[in-house]
C-alpha positions as CSV (number, residue, x, y, z in Angstrom):
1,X,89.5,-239.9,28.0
2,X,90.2,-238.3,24.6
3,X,89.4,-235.0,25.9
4,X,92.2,-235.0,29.1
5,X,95.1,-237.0,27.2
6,X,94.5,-233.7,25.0
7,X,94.7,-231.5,27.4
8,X,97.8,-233.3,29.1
9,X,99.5,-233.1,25.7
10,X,98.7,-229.3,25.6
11,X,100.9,-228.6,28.5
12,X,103.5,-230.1,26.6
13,X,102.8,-227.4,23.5
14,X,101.6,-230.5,21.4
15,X,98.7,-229.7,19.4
16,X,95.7,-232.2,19.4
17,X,93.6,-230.4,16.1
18,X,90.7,-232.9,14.4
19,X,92.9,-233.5,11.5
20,X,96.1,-234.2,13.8
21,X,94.8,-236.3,16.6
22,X,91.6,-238.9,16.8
23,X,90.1,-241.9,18.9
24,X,89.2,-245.0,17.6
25,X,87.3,-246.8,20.5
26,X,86.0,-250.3,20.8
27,X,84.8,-252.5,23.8
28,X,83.3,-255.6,25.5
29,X,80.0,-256.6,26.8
30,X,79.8,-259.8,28.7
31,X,77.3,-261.5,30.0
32,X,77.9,-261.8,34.1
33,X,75.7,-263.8,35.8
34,X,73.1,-263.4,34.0
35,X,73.2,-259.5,33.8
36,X,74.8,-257.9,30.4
37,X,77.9,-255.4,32.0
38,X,80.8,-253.5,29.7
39,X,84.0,-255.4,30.9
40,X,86.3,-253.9,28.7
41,X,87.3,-250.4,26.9
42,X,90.1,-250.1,24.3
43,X,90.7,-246.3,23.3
44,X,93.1,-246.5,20.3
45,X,94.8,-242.9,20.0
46,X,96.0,-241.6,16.5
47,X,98.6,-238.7,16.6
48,X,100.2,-236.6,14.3
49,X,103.7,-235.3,15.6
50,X,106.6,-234.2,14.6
51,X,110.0,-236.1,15.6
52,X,111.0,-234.1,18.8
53,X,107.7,-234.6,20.2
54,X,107.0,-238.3,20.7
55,X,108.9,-238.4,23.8
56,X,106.3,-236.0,25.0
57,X,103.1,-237.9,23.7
58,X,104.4,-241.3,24.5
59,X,104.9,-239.7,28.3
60,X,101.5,-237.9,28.2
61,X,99.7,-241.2,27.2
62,X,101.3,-243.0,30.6
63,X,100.2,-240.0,33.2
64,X,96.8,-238.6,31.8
65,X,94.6,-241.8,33.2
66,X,94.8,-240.8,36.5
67,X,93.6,-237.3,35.8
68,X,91.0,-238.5,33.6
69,X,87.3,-238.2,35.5
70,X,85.8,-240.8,33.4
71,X,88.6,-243.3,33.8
72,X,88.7,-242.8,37.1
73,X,85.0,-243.3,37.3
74,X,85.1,-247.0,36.2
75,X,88.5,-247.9,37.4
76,X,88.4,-251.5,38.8
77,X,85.1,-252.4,37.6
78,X,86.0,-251.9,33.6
79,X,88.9,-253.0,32.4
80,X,90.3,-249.9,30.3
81,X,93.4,-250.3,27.7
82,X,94.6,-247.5,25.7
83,X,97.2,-247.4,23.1
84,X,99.3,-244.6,20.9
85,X,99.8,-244.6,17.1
86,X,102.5,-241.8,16.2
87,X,102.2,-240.8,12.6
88,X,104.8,-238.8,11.1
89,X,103.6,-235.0,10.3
């Protein structure tokens, strides 16, 4: 996911370096009937931006799911959230 939200912000000439842009990830396994299953992924993104560009991120973070393979592998059987923190650079 990290990977393809990067390169969706790339065609918007935003740079995703290791010391601009990082994941943290965290998720959910449940027990379901009587089989342990992942449920849930939360992908928390951490960008570095300057002012003019968090239009751009903010619109990259809505429309880079459904180009995502892994995302799209598990939609509807793992619930995936993602969320955006803009740091001021």
């Amino acid at each position: 996911m990290m990977g393809t939200l990067a390169s969706v912000l790339a065609t918007k000439k935003i740079r995703t370096h290791s010391d601009r842009f990082r994941a943290d990830v965290a998720g959910d396994i449940e027990n379901v009937d009587g089989v342990l299953k992942i449920t849930e992924i939360r992908v928390h993104y951490r960008l570095t931006l300057q002012p003019e560009e968090k239009d751009d991120a903010r619109w990259a973070l809505e429309n880079y799911i459904e180009k995502c393979p892994g995302a799209m592998s598990v939609a509807g059987c793992i619930r995936l959230e993602h969320s955006l923190a803009v740091v001021p650079g």
